[in-house]
PDB file of the backbone (N, CA, C, O) and the ligand in Angstrom, with CONECT records:
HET     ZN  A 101       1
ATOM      1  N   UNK A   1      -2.592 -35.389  40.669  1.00  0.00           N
ATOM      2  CA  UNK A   1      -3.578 -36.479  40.700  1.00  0.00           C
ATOM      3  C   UNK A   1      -4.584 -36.304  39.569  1.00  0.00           C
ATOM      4  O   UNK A   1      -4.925 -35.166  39.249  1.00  0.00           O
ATOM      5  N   UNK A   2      -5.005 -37.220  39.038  1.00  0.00           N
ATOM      6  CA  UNK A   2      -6.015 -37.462  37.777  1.00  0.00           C
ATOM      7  C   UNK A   2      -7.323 -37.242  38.504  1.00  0.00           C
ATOM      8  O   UNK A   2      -7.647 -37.590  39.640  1.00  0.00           O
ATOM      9  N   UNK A   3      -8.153 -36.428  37.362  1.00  0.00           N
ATOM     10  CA  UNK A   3      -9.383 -36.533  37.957  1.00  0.00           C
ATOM     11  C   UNK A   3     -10.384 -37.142  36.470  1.00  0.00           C
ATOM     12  O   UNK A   3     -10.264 -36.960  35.258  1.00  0.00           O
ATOM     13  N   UNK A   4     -11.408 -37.954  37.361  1.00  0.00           N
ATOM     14  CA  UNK A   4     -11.857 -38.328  36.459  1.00  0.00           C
ATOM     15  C   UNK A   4     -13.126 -38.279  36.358  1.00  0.00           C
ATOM     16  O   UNK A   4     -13.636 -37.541  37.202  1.00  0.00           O
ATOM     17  N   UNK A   5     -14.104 -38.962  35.395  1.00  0.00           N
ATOM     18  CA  UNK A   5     -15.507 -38.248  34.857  1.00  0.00           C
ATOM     19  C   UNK A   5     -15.670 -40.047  35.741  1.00  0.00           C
ATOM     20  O   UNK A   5     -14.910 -41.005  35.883  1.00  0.00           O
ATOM     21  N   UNK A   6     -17.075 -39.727  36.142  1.00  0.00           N
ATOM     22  CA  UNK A   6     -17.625 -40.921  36.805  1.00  0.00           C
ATOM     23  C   UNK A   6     -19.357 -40.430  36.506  1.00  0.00           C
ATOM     24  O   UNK A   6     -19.863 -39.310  36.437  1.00  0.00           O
ATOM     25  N   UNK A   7     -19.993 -41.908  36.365  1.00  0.00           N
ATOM     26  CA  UNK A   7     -21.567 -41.835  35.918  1.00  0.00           C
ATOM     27  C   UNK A   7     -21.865 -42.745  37.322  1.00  0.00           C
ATOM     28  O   UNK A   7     -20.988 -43.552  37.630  1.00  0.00           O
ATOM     29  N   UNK A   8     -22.648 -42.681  37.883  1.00  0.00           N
ATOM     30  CA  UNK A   8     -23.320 -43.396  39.067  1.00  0.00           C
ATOM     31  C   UNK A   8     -24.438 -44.505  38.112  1.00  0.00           C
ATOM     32  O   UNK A   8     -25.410 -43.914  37.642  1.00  0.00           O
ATOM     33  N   UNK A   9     -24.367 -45.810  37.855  1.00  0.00           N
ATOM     34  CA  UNK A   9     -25.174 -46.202  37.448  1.00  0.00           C
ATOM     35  C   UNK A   9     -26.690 -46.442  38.441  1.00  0.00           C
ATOM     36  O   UNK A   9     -27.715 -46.962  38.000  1.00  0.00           O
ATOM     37  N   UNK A  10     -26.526 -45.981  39.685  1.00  0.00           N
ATOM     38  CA  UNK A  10     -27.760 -46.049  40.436  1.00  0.00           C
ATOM     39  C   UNK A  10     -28.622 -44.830  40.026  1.00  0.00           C
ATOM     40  O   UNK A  10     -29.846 -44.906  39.919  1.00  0.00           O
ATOM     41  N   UNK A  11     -28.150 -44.083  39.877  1.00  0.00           N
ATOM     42  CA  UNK A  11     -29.392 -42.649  39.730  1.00  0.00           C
ATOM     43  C   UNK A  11     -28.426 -41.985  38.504  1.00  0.00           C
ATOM     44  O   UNK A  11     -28.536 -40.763  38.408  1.00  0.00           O
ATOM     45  N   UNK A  12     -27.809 -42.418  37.876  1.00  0.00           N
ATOM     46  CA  UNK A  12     -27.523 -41.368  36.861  1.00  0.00           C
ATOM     47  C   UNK A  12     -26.406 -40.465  36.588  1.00  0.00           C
ATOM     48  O   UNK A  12     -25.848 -40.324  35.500  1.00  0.00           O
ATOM     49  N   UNK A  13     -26.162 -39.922  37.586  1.00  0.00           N
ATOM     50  CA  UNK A  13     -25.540 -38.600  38.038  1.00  0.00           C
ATOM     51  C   UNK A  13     -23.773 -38.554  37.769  1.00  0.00           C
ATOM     52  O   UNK A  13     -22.832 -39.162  38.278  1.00  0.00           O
ATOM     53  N   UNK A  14     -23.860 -37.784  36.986  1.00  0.00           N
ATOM     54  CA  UNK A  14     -22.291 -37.917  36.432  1.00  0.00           C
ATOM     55  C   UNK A  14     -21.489 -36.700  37.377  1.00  0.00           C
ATOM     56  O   UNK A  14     -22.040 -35.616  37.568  1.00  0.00           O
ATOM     57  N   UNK A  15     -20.406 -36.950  37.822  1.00  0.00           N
ATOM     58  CA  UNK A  15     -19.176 -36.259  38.925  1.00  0.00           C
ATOM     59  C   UNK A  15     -17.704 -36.387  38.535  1.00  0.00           C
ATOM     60  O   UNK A  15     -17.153 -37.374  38.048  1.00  0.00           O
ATOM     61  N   UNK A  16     -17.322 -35.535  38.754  1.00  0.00           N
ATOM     62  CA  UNK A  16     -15.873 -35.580  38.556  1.00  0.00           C
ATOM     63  C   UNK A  16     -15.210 -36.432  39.701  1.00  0.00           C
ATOM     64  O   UNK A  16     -15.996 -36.511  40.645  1.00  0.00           O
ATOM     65  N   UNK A  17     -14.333 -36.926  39.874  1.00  0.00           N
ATOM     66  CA  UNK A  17     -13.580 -37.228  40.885  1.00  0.00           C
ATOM     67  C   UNK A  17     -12.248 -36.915  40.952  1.00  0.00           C
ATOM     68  O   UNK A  17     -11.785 -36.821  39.815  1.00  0.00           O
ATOM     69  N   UNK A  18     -11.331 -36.686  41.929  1.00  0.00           N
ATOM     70  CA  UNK A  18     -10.089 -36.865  42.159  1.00  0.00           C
ATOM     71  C   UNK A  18      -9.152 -38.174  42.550  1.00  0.00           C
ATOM     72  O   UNK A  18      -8.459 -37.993  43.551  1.00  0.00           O
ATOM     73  N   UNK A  19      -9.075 -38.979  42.149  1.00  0.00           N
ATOM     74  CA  UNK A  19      -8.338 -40.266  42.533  1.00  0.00           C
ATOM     75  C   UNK A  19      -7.330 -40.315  42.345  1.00  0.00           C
ATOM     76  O   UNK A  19      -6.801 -40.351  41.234  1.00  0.00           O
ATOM     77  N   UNK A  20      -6.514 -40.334  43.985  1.00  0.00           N
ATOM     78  CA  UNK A  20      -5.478 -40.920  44.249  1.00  0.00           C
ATOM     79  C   UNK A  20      -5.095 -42.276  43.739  1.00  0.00           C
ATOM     80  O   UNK A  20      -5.973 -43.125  43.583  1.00  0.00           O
ATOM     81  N   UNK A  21      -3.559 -42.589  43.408  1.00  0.00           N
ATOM     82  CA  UNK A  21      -3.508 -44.211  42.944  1.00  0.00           C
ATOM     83  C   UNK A  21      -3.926 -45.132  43.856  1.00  0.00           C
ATOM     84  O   UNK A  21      -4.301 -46.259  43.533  1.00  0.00           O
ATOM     85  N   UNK A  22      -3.883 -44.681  45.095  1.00  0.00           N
ATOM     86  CA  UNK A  22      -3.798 -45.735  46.005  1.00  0.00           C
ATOM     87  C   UNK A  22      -5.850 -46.086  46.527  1.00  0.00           C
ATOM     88  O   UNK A  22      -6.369 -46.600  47.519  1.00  0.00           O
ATOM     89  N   UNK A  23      -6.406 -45.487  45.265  1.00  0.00           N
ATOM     90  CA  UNK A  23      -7.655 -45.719  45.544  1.00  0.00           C
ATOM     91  C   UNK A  23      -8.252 -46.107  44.268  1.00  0.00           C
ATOM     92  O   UNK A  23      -8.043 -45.545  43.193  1.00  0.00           O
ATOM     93  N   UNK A  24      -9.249 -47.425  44.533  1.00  0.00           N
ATOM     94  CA  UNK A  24      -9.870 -47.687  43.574  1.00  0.00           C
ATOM     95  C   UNK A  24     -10.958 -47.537  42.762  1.00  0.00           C
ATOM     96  O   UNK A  24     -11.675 -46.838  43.479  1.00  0.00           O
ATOM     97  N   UNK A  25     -11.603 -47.732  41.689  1.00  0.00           N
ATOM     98  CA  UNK A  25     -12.436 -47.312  42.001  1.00  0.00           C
ATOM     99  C   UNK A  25     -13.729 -47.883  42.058  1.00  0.00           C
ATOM    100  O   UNK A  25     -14.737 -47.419  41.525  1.00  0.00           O
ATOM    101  N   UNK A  26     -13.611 -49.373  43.035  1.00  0.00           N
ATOM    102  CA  UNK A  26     -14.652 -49.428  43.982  1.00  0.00           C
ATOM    103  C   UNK A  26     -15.056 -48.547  45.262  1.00  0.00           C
ATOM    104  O   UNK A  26     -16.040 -48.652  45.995  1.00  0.00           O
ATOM    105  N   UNK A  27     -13.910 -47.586  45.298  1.00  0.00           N
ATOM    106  CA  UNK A  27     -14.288 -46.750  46.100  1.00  0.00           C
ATOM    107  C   UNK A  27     -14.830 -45.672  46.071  1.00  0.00           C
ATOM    108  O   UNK A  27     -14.938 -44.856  46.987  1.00  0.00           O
ATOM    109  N   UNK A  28     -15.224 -45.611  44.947  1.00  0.00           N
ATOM    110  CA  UNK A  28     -15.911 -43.990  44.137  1.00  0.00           C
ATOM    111  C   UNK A  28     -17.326 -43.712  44.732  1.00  0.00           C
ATOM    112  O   UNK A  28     -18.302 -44.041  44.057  1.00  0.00           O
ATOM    113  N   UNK A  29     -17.500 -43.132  45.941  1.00  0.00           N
ATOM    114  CA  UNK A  29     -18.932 -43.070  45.995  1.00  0.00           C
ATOM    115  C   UNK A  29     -19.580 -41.542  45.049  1.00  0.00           C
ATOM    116  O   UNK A  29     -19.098 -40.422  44.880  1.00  0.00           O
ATOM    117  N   UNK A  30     -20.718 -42.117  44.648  1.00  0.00           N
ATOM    118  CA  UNK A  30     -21.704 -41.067  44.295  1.00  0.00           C
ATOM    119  C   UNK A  30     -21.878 -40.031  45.274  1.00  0.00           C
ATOM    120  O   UNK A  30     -22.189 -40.368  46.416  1.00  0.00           O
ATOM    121  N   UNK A  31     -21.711 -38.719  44.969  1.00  0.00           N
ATOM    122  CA  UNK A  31     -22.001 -38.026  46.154  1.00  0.00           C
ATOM    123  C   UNK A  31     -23.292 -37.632  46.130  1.00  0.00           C
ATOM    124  O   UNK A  31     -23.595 -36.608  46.742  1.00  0.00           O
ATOM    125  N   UNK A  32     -24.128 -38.257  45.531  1.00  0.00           N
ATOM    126  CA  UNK A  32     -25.648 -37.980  45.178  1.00  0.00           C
ATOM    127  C   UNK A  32     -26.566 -39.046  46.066  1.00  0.00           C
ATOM    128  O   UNK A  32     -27.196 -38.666  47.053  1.00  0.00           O
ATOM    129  N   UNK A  33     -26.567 -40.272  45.653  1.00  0.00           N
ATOM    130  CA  UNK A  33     -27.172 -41.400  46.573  1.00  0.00           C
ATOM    131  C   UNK A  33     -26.167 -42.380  47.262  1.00  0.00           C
ATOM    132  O   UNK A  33     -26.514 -43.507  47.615  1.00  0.00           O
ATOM    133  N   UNK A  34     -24.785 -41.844  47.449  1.00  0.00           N
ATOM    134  CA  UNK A  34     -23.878 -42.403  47.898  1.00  0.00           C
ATOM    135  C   UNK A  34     -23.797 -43.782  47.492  1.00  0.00           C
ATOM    136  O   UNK A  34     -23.570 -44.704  48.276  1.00  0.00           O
ATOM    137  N   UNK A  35     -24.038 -43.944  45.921  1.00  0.00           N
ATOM    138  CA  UNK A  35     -24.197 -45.652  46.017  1.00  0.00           C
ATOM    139  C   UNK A  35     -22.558 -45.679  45.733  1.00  0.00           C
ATOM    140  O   UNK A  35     -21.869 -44.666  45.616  1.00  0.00           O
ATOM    141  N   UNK A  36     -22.215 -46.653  45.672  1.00  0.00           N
ATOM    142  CA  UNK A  36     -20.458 -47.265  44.773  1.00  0.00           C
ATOM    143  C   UNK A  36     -20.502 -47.938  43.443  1.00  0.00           C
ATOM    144  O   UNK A  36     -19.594 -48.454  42.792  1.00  0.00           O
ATOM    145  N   UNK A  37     -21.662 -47.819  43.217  1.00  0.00           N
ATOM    146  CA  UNK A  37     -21.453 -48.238  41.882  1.00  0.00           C
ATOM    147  C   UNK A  37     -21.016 -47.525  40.709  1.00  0.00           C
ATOM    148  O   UNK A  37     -21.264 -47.673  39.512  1.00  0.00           O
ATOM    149  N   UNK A  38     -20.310 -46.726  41.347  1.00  0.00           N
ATOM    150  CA  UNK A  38     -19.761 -45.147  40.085  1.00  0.00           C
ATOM    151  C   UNK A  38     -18.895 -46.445  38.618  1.00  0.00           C
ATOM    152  O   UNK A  38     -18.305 -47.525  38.629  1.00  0.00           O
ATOM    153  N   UNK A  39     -19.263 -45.605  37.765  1.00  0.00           N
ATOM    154  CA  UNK A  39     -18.481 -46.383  36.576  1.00  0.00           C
ATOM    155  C   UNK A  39     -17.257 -44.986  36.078  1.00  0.00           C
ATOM    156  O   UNK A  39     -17.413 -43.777  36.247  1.00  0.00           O
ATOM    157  N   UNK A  40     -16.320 -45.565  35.572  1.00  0.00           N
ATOM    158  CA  UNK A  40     -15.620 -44.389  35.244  1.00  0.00           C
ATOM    159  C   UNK A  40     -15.884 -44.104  33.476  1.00  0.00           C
ATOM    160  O   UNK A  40     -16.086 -44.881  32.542  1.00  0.00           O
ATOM    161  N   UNK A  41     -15.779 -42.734  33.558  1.00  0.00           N
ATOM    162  CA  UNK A  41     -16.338 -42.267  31.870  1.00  0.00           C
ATOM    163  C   UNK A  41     -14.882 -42.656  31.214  1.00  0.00           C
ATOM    164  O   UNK A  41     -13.837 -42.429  31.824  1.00  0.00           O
ATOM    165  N   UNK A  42     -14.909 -43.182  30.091  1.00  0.00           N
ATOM    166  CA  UNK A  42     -13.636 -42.567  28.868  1.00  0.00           C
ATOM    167  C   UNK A  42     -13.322 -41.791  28.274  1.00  0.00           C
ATOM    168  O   UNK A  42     -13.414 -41.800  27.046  1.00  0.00           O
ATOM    169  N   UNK A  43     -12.889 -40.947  28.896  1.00  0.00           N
ATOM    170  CA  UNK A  43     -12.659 -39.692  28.324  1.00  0.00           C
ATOM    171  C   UNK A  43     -11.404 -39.702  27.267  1.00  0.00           C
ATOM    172  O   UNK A  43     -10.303 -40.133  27.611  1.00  0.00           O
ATOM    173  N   UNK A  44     -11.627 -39.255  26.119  1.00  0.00           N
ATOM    174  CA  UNK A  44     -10.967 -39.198  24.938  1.00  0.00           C
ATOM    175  C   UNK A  44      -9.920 -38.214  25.088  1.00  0.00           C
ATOM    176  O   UNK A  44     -10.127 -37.087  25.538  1.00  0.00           O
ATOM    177  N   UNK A  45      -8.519 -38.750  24.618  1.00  0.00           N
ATOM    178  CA  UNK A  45      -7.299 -37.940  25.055  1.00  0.00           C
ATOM    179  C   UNK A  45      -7.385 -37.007  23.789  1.00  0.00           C
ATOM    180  O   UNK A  45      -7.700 -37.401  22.666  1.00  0.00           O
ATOM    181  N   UNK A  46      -7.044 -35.648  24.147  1.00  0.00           N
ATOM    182  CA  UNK A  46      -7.299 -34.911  23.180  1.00  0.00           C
ATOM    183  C   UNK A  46      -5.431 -34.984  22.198  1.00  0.00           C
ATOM    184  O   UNK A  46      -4.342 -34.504  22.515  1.00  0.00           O
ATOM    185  N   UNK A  47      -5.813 -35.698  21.159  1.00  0.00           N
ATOM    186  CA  UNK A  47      -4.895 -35.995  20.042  1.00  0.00           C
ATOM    187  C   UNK A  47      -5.243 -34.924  18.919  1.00  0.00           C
ATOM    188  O   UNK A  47      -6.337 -34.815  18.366  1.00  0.00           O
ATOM    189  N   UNK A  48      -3.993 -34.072  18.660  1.00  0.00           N
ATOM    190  CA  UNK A  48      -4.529 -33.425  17.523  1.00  0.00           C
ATOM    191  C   UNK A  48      -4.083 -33.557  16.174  1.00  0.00           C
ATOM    192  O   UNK A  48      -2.969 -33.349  15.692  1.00  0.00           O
ATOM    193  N   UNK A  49      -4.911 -33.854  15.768  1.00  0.00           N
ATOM    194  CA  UNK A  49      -5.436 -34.772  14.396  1.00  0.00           C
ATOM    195  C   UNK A  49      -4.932 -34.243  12.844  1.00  0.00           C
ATOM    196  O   UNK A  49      -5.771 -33.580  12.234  1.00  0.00           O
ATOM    197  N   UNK A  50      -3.670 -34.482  12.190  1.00  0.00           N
ATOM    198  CA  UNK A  50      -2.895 -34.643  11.344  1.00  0.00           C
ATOM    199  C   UNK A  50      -1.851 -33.438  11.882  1.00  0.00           C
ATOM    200  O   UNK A  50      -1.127 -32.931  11.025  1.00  0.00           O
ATOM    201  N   UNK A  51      -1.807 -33.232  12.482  1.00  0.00           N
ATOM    202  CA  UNK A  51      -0.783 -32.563  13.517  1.00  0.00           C
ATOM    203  C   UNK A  51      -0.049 -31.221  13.161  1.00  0.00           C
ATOM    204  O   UNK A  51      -0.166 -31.165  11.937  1.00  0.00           O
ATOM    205  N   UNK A  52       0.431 -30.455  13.445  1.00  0.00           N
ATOM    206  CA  UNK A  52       0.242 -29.508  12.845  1.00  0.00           C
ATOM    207  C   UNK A  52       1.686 -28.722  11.880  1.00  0.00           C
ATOM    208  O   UNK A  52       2.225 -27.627  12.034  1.00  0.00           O
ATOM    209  N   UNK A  53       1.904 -29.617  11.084  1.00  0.00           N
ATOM    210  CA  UNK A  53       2.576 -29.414  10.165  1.00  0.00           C
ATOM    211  C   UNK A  53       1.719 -28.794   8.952  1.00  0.00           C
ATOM    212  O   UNK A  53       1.927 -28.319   7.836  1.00  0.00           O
ATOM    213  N   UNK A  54       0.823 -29.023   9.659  1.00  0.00           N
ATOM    214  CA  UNK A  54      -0.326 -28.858   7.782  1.00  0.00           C
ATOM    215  C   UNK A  54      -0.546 -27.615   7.335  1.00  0.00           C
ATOM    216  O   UNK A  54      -1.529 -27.367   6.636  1.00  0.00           O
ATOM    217  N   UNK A  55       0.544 -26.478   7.766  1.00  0.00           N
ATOM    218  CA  UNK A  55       0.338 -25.093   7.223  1.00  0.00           C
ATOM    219  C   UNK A  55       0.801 -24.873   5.291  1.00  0.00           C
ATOM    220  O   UNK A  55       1.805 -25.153   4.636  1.00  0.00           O
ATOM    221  N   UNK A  56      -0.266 -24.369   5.026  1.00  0.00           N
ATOM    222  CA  UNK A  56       0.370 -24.313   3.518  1.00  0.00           C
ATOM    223  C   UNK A  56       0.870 -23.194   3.277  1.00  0.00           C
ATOM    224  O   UNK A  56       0.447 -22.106   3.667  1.00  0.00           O
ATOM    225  N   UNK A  57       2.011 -23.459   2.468  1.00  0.00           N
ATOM    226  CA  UNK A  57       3.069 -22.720   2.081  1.00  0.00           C
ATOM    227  C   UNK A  57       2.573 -21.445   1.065  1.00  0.00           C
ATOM    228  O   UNK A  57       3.362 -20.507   0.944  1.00  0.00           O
ATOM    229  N   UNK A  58       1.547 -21.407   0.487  1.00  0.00           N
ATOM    230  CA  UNK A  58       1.020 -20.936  -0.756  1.00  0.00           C
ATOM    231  C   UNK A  58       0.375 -19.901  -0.308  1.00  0.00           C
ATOM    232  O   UNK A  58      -0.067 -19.026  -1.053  1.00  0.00           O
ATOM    233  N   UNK A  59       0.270 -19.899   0.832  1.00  0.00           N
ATOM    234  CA  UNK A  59      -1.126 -18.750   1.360  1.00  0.00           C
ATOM    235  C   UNK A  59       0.018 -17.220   1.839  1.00  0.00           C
ATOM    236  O   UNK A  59       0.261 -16.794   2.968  1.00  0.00           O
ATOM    237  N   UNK A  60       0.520 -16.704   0.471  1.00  0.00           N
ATOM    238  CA  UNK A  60       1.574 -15.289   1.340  1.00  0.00           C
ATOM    239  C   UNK A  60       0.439 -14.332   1.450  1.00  0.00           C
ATOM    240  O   UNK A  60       0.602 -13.409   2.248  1.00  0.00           O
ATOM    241  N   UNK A  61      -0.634 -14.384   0.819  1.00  0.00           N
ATOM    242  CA  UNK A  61      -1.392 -12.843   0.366  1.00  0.00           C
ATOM    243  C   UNK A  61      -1.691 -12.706   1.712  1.00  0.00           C
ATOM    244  O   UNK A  61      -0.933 -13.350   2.436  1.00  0.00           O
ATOM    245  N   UNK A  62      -2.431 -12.161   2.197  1.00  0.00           N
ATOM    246  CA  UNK A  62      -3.421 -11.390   3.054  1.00  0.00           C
ATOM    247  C   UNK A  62      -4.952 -12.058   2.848  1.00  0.00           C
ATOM    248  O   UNK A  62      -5.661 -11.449   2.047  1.00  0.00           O
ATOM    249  N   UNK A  63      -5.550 -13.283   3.507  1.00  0.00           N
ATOM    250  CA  UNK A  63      -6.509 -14.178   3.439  1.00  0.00           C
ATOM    251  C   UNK A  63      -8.008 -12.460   3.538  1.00  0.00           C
ATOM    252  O   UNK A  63      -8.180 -11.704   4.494  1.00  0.00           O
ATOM    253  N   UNK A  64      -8.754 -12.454   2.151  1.00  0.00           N
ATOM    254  CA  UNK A  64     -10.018 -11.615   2.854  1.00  0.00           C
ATOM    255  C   UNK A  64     -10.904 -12.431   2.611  1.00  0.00           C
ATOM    256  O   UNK A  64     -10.979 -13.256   1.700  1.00  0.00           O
ATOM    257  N   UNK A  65     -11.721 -12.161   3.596  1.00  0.00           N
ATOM    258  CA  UNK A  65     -12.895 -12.842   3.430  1.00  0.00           C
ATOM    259  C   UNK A  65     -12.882 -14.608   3.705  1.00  0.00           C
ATOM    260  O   UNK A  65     -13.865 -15.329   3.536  1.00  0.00           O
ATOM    261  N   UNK A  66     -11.870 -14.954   4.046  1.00  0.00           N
ATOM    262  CA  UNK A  66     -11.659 -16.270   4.078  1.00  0.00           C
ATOM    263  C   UNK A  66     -11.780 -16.739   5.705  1.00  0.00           C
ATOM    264  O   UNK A  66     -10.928 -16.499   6.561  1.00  0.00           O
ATOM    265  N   UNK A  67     -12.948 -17.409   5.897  1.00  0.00           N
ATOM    266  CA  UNK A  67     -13.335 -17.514   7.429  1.00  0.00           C
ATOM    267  C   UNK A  67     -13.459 -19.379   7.499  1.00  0.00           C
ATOM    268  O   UNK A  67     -13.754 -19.939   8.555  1.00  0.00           O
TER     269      UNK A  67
HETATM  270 ZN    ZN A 101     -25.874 -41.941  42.435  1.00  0.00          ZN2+
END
């Protein structure tokens, strides 16, 4: 099951949740002021970015000092 980042727009308060499919999420209560107005966060899929072919061929020595 997915869990997801939720912000309570009544007081603030950001929570993780666990949601089942078969639940929506008007059903997300805040476990803070129990409101339902939880919004769900977008959490950014972690894509890794020019992927990792990008080793260069040139580097045989022994890298010093190279941080
Ligand atoms: Zn709340």
């Amino acid at each position: 099951m997915p869990v997801y980042d939720y912000r309570c727009e009544s007081c603030g308060n950001r929570f993780d949740e666990l949601v089942s499919f078969s639940k929506s999420d008007s059903e997300i209560k805040c476990p803070k002021c129990n409101d339902k107005k939880s919004k769900r966060m977008l959490s950014a899929p972690s894509i890794s970015t020019n992927g990792s072919s990008a080793t260069p061929s040139n580097s045989c020595g022994a890298p010093s000092g190279f941080s």
